[in-house]
C-alpha positions as CSV (number, residue, x, y, z in Angstrom):
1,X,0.0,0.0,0.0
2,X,1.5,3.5,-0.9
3,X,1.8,5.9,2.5
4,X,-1.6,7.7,3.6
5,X,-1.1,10.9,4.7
6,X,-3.4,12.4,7.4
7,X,-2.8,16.2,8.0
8,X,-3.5,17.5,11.9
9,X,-3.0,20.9,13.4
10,X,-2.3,20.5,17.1
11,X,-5.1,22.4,19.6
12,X,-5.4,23.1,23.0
13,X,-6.9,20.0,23.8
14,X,-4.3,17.9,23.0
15,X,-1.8,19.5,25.1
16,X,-0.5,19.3,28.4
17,X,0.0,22.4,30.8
18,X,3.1,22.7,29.2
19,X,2.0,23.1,25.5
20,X,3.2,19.9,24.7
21,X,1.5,17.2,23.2
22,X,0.1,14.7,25.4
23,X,1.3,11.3,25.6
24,X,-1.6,9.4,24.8
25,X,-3.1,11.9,22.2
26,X,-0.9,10.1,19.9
27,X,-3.2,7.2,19.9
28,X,-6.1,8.6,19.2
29,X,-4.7,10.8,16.6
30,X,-3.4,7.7,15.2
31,X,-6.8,6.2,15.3
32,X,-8.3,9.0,13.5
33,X,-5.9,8.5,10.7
34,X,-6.4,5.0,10.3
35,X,-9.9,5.6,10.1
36,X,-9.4,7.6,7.2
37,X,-7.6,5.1,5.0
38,X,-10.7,3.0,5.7
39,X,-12.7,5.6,4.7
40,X,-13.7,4.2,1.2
41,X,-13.7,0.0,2.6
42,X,-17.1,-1.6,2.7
43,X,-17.3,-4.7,5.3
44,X,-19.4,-7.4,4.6
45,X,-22.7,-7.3,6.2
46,X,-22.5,-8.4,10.3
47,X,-18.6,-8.1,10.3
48,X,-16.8,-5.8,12.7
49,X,-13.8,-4.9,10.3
50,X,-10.3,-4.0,12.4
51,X,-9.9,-3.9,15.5
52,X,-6.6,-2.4,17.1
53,X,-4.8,-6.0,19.3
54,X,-1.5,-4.2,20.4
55,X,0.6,-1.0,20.1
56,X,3.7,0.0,20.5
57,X,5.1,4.1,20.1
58,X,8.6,5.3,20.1
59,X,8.9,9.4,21.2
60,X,11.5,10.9,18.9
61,X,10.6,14.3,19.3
62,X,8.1,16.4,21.0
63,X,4.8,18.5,18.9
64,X,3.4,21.7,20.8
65,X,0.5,23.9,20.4
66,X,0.0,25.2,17.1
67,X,2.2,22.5,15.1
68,X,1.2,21.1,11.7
69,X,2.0,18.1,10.8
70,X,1.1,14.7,8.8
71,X,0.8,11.4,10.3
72,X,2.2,8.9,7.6
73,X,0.3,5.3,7.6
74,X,1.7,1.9,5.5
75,X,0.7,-1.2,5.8
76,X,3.8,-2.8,6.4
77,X,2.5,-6.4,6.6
78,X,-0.9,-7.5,5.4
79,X,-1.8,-10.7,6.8
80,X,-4.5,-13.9,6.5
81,X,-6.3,-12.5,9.6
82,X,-4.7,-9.2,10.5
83,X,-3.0,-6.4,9.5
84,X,0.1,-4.4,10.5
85,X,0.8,-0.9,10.2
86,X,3.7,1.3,11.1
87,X,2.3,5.3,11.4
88,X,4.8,8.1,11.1
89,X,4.2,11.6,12.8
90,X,6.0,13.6,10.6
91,X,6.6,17.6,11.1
92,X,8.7,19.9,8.8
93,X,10.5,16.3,7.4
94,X,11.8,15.2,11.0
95,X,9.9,12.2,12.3
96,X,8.6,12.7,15.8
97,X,7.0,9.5,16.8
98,X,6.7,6.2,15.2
99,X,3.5,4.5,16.1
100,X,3.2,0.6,15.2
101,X,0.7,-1.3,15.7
102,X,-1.5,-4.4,14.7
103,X,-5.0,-5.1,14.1
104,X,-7.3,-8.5,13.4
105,X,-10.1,-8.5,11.5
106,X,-12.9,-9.9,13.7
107,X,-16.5,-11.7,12.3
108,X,-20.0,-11.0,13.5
109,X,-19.4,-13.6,15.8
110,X,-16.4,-11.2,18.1
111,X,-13.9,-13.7,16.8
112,X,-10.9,-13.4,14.0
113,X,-11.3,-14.7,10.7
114,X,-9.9,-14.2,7.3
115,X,-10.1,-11.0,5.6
116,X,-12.5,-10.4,2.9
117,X,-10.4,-10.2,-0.3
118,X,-12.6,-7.2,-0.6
119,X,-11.5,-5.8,2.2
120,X,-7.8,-7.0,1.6
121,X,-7.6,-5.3,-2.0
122,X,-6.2,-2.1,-1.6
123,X,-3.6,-3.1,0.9
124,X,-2.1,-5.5,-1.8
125,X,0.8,-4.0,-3.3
């Protein structure tokens, strides 16, 4: 999969008393940028799609109040029943967090099963 690029501008709200971002405001900006490459991906009826089963983020370099920048997302492993992504937060070309991260694709039923090759399509390379 080519690299999805998710611009954000950094508010109050995701800041600690010292301007900085918080912490765990990386995940969920994460989140909202792997929502948006599954903008356009249609599950089959009764399926729950994704869902995130670990995490792991390495701080480079710290975003403050007012900073612009993109969070880069690949697929960097597309498997039978999951999927692995590696999600960049890039500001000004220096890299300041690198979030990766796996999800399974999980049935009606709450349990993993094989992705949908309709699902699977555009990860393929």
């Amino acid at each position: 999969m080519k690299v999805h690029k998710f611009p954000f501008a950094v508010a109050y709200a995701d800041t600690d008393a010292g301007g900085i971002v918080y912490h765990g405001r990386y995940i969920e900006i994460a989140e909202r940028a792997r929502m948006d490459v599954l903008r356009d991906v249609r599950f089959p009826d009764g399926d729950v799609g994704f869902v995130i089963r670990d995490l792991s983020i390495r701080y480079i370099k710290p975003l403050f109040l007012f900073d612009r920048f993109v969070v880069e997302t690949t697929v960097v492993k597309l498997g039978v029943a999951s999927l692995s992504v590696e999600q960049k937060f890039v500001k000004d070309g220096d890299i300041c967090a690198i979030l990766s991260g796996t999800a399974a694709y999980i049935g009606g039923d709450l349990r993993p099963k094989r992705i949908p090759d309709s699902v699977a399509m555009p990860f393929k390379e």
